[in-house]
C-alpha angles and dihedrals in degrees: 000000000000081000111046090057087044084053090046094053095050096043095049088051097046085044088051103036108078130163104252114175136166120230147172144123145281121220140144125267095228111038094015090221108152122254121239121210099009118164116252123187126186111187130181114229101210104056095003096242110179127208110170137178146159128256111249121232094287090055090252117140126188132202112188129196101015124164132235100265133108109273131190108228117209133190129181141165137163118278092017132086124261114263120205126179137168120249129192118179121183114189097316142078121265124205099198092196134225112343115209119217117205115212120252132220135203107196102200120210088233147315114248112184110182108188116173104226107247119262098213133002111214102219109186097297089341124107111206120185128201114231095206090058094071116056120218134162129297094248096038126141129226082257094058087050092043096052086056094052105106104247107009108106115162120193113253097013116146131171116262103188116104109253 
């Protein structure tokens, strides 16, 4: 007696517990290559229950034992909008194809790159300097520019632009 129940419980579980999973692929609108390491989130509306997972290098993605209920399917990647979809499975698995990813775009205001233009540039035991680094007059002469060098002093030097 003891084992027919213990037959009939294994065999009820092995009868109700199927596999079901949820699949597809990942690829891009326009070239319809398809689309490695996407992000691919299933979530279960009721309790929000999240399984996530990424796409492999030919865009396909694979829940597994997933259970009959309405889920919200969810696939992202970087440069592409997000793609969302609704998903109901009851008690068998769902391919839900090729999903198409359309490319996303960011327009900036405007770039703007500030650099300060190096005093001095160390070449091997050369000291080069830059003369745009060190601001004189308009009208200035190389003495003037030479007199504001770190380190170069010359007897008798005098500035000979007009102040």
């Amino acid at each position: 007696m003891k084992f027919l129940l213990l037959f009939l419980v294994i065999l009820t579980q092995t009868i109700f517990s199927q596999n079901i999973h949820v699949s597809g692929k990942v690829s891009d609108s326009k070239s319809n290559a398809y689309i490695a390491s996407a992000n691919v989130i299933l979530c279960h509306l009721p309790d929000s229950t999240i399984k996530g997972t990424t796409s492999d290098r030919k865009g396909a993605f694979y829940f597994s034992d997933i259970k009959s209920g309405n889920y919200s399917l969810s696939v992202k990647f970087i440069g592409y909008q997000s793609y969302n979809q609704p998903v109901t499975v009851f008690n068998k698995s769902i391919d839900v194809g090729v999903i198409k990813l359309i490319p996303g775009q960011i327009e900036l205001d405007e770039v703007l790159i500030i650099d300060k233009v190096p005093v001095a540039i160390q070449s091997g035991d050369t000291t080069i300097y830059n003369a745009d680094a060190f601001k004189v007059n308009k009208d200035a002469v190389a003495q003037d520019l030479l007199l504001k060098i770190p380190g170069v002093t010359g007897s008798g030097w005098q500035s000979k632009s007009p102040r």
